[in-house]
C-alpha positions as CSV (number, residue, x, y, z in Angstrom):
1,X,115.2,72.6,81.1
2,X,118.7,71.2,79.9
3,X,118.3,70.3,76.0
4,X,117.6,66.7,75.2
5,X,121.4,65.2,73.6
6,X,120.8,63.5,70.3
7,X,122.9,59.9,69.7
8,X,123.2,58.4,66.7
9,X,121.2,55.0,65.3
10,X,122.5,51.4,65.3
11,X,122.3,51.6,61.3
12,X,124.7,54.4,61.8
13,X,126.7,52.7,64.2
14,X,126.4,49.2,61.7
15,X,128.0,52.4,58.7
16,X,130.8,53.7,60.6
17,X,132.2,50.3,61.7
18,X,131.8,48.4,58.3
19,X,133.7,51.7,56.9
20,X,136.5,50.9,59.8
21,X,136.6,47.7,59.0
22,X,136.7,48.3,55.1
23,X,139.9,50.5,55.4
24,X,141.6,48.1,57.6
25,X,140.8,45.0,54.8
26,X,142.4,47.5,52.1
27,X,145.9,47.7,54.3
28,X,145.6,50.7,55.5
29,X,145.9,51.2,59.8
30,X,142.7,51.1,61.5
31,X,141.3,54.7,62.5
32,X,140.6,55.8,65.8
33,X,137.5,57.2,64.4
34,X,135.8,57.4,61.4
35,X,133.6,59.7,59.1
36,X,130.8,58.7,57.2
37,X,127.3,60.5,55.6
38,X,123.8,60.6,57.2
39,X,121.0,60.5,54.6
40,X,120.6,63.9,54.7
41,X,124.2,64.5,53.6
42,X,125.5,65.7,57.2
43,X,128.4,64.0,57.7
44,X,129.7,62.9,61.1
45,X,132.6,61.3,63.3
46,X,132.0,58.1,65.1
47,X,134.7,56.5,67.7
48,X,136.5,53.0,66.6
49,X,136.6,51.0,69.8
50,X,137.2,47.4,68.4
51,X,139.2,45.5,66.0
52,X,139.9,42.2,65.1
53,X,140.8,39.4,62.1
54,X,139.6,35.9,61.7
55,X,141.1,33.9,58.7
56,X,140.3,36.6,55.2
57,X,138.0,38.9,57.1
58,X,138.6,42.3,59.3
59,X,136.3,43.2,62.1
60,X,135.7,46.6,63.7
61,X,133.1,47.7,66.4
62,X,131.3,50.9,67.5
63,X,129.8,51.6,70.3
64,X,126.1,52.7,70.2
65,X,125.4,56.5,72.0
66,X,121.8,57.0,72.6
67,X,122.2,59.9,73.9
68,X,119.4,61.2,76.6
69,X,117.0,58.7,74.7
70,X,116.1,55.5,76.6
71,X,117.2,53.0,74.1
72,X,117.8,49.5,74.9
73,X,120.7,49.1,72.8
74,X,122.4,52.0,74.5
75,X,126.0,51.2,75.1
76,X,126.0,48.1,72.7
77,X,128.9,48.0,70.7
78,X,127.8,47.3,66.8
79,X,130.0,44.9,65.2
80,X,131.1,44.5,61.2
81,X,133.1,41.7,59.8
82,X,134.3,42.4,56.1
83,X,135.6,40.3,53.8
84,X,136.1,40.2,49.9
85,X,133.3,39.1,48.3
86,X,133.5,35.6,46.7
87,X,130.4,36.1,44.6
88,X,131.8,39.9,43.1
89,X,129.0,41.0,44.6
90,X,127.8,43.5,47.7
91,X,126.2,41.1,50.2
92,X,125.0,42.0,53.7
93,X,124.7,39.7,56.3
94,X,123.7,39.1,60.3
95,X,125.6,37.4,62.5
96,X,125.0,37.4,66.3
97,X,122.4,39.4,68.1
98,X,121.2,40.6,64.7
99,X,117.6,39.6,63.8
100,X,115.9,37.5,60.8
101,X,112.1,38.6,59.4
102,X,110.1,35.6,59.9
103,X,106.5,37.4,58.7
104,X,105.3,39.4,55.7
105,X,104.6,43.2,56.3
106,X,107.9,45.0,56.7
107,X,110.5,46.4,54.8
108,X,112.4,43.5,54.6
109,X,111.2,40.3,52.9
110,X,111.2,36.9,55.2
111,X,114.4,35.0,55.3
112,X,116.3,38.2,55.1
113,X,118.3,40.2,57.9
114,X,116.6,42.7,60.0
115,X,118.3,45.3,58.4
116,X,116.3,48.0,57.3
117,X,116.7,49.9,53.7
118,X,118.3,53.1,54.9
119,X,121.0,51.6,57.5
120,X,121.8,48.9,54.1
121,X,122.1,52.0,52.0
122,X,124.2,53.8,54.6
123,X,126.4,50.6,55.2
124,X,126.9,50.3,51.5
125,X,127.7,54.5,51.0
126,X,130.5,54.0,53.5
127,X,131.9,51.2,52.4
128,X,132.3,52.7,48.5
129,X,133.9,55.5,49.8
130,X,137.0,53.2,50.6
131,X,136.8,51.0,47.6
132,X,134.6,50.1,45.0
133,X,135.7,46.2,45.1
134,X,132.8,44.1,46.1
135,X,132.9,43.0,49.7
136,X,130.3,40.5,51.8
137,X,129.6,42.5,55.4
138,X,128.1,40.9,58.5
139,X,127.3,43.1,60.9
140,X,126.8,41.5,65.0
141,X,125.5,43.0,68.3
142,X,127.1,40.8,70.9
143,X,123.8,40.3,73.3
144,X,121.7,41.4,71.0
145,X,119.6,38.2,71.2
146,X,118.3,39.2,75.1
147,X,117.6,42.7,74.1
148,X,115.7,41.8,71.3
149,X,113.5,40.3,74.0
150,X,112.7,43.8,75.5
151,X,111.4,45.6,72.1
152,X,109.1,45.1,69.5
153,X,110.7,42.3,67.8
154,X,109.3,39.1,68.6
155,X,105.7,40.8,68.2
156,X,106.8,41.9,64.5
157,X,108.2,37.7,63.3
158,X,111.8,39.6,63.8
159,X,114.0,36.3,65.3
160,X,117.5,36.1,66.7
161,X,118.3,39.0,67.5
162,X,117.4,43.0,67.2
163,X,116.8,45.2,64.1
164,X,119.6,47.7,62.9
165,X,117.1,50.6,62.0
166,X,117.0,54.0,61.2
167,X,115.8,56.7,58.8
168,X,117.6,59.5,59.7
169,X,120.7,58.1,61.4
170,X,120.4,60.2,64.4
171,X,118.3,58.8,67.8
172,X,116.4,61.9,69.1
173,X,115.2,61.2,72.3
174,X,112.1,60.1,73.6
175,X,111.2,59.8,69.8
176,X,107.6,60.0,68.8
177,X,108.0,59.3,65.5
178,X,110.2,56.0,66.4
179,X,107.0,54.8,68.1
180,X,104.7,55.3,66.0
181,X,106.7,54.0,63.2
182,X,107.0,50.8,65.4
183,X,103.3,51.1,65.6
184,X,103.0,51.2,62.0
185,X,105.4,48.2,61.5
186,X,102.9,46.0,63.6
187,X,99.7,46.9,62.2
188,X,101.2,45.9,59.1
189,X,102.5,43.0,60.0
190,X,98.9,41.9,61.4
191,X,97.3,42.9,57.8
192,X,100.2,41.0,55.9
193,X,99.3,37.9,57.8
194,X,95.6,38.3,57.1
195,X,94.9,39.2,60.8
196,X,91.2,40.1,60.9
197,X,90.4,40.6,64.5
198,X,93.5,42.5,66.2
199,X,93.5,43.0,70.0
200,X,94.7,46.5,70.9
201,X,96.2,46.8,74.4
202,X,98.1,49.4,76.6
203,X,100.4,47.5,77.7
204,X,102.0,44.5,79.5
205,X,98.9,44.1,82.1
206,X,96.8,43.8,78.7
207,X,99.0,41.6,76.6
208,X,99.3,39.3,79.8
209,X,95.5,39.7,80.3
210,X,94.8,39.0,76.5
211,X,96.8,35.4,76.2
212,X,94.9,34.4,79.4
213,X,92.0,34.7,78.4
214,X,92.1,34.3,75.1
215,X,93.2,32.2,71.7
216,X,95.2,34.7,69.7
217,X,98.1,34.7,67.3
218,X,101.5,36.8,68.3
219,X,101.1,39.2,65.6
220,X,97.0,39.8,66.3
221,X,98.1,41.5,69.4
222,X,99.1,45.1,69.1
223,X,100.4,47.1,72.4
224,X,99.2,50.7,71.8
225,X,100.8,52.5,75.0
226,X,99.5,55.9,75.2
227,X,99.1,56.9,71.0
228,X,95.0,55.8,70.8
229,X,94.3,57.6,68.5
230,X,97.2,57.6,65.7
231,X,96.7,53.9,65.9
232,X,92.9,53.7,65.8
233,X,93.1,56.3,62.6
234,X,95.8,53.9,61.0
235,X,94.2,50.8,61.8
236,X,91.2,52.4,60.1
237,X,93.0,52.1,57.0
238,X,93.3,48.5,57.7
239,X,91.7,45.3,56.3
240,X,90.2,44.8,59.7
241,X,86.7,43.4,60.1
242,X,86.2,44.1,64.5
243,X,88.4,45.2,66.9
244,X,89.0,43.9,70.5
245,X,90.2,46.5,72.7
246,X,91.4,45.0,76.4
247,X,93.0,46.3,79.2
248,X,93.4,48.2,82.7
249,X,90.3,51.4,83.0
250,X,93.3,53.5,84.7
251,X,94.3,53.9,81.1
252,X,91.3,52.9,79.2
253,X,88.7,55.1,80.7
254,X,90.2,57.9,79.4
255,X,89.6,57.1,75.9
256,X,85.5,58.0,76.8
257,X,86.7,61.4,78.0
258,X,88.3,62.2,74.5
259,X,92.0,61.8,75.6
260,X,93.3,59.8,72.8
261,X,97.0,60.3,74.1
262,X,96.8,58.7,77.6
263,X,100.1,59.7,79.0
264,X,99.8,61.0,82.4
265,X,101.7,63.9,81.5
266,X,99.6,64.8,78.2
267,X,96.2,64.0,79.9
268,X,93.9,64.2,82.9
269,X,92.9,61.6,85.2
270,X,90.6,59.6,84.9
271,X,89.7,59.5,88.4
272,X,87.0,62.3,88.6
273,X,85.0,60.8,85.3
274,X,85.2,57.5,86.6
275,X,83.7,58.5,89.9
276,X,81.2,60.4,88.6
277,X,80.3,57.2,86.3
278,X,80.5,54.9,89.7
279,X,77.6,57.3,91.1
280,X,75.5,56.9,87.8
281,X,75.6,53.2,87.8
282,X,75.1,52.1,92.1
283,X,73.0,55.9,92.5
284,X,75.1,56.1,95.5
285,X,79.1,58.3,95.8
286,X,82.0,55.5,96.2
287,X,85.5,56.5,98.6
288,X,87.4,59.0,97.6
289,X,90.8,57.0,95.9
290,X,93.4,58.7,94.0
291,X,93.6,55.9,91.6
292,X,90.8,54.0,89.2
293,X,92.0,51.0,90.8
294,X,91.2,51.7,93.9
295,X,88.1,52.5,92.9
296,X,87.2,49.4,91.6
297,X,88.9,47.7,94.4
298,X,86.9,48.9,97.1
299,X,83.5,47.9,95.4
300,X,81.9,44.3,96.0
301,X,81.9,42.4,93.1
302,X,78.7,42.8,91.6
303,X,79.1,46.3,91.6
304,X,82.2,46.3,90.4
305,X,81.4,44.3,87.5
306,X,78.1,46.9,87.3
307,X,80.6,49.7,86.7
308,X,83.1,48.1,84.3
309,X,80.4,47.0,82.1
310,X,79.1,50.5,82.0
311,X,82.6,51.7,81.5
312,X,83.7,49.1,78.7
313,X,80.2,50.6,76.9
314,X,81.3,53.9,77.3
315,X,85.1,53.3,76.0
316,X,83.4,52.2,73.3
317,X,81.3,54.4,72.4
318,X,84.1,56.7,71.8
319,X,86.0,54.4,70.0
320,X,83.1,53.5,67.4
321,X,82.8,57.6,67.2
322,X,86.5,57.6,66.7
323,X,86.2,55.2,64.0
324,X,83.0,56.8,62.2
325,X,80.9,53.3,63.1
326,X,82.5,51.4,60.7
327,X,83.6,48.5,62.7
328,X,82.6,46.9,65.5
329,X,84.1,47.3,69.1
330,X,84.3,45.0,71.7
331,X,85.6,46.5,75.0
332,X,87.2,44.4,78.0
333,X,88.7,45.9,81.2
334,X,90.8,43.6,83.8
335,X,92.2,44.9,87.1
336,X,96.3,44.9,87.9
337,X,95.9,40.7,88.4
338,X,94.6,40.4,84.7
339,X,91.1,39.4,86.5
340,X,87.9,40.3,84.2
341,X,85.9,43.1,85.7
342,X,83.6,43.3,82.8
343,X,83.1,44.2,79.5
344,X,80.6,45.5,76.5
345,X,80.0,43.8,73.0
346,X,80.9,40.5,72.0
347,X,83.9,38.8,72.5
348,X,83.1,35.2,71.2
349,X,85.2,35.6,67.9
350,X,88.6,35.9,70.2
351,X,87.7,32.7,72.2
């Protein structure tokens, strides 16, 4: 297989061209591309695409390279406007397409830019390495509003725009870490705002599922994708009191098999088990189907509401195991239309 090509992070991006734009403010020609540092010391080379003045301040822009990773903000050109600073001292600011923490929980305090501590260190770094004069930076990502829309943000109380994030500087693709640092970012944003009872959900079926149904707060509901069971261990860590956990048994049932990464190519079907469960509950073999949908689909409604409800106990089960019985789990499984097909434990405190 061809090896995976690293890009580099929008903080790093944010770095080079507030170091671009730094040089230019000082009188010196604008560089086709400039060096700066990583936080591990590595230094590296990032292309100047953009440059630009308005009234006492110097803009440059870099475009973002992913590489092979499937990043939203892939190809967005990352924008810094410097000017001397007024105040005599460092100031960081976001213009358009850059977000604002609205909620307690993150790195970043409420009323502050979504601009995490490393890429503000990093920004900072490269801008002392032209001068040591204090300067005010605002850093932009023109259509960064509408991409916001697509990522974590507005789940997390981040408004206006993205995040400019980072720890390393370098995007590897297909990042696990990334995730589950996202993951981490949510969960703590649901304890900050005393969230109690969160909702966990695979994905967009769930989520969409989850509002229908029921009376929660943004920040209450946390999509899990496949990594079950790094976020059941960290939300064990949690102030939580009960957990709700909702969604499609295509993903779900294959949290009572013991797959607590549910990505199709890290784990089995859940087909077979499901099946085999179907046969338990009616005492009779369903069609054959190659998916847990169609399973459910070809069962009249009583029946299939027989098997779900056998199924939601099951799901929990494991997850009570999972979380060594020290919370309660509510389990609730909809079909692809966000229908209820039935569920185990009680789910009156979400309604």
């Amino acid at each position: 297989m061809k090896e995976m090509r690293t890009g580099f992070t929008t903080g790093t991006c944010a770095a080079a061209a507030a170091k671009a734009a730094t040089i230019a403010l000082c009188g010196d020609p604008l560089p086709g591309h400039v060096e700066i540092a990583l936080p591990d010391h590595t230094r590296v080379s990032l292309p100047v695409e953009a440059f630009g003045e308005n009234g006492h301040a110097v803009s440059a822009a870099v475009r973002k390279d992913a590489g092979d990773d499937p990043d939203v903000t892939d190809g967005c050109l990352v924008a810094a406007s410097v000017c001397w600073s007024e105040s005599g001292e460092f100031t960081i600011r976001n213009g358009e397409g850059v977000g604002v923490v609205t909620k307690p929980g993150l790195s970043i305090p409420p009323g502050e830019p979504a601009i995490n501590p490393v890429p503000r260190r990093m920004i900072r770094d490269a801008v002392n390495e032209v001068t040591q004069r204090a300067v005010s930076v605002t850093i932009s990502i023109p259509g960064g509003q509408e991409l916001a829309e697509k990522t974590f943000n507005p789940r997390l109380g981040v408004v206006g725009g993205l995040s400019i994030l980072g720890t390393s500087g370098i995007v590897r693709p297909f990042s696990t870490p990334a995730l589950r640092d996202a993951l981490k970012c949510a969960l703590s944003v649901a304890t900050a705002c005393k969230v109690l009872l969160p909702v966990l959900v695979p994905g967009r079926i769930g989520a969409k599922a989850a509002k229908k149904h029921f009376r929660i707060a943004g920040e209450q509901l946390i999509e899990v994708g496949n990594e079950w069971g790094f976020v059941l261990d960290e939300a064990a860590k949690m102030q939580f009191e009960r957990y709700l956990i909702l969604g499609h048994p295509g993903k779900l049932a294959k949290l009572a098999t013991g797959e607590w990464d549910t990505h199709s190519s890290r784990s089995k079907s859940a087909v077979p088990f499901v099946e085999h469960l179907a046969e338990e509950v009616l005492g009779r073999s369903v069609p054959e189907s190659r998916t847990v949908e169609g399973i459910f689909s070809v069962l009249e409604e009583e029946n299939a509401g027989k098997l779900a409800q056998m199924l939601s106990y099951r799901i929990g089960q494991a997850i009570t195991h999972r979380l060594s019985g020290r919370f309660p789990v509510s389990v609730l499984l909809v079909n692809m239309r966000g229908e209820i097909l039935g569920h185990n434990g009680d789910i009156t405190a979400w309604q």
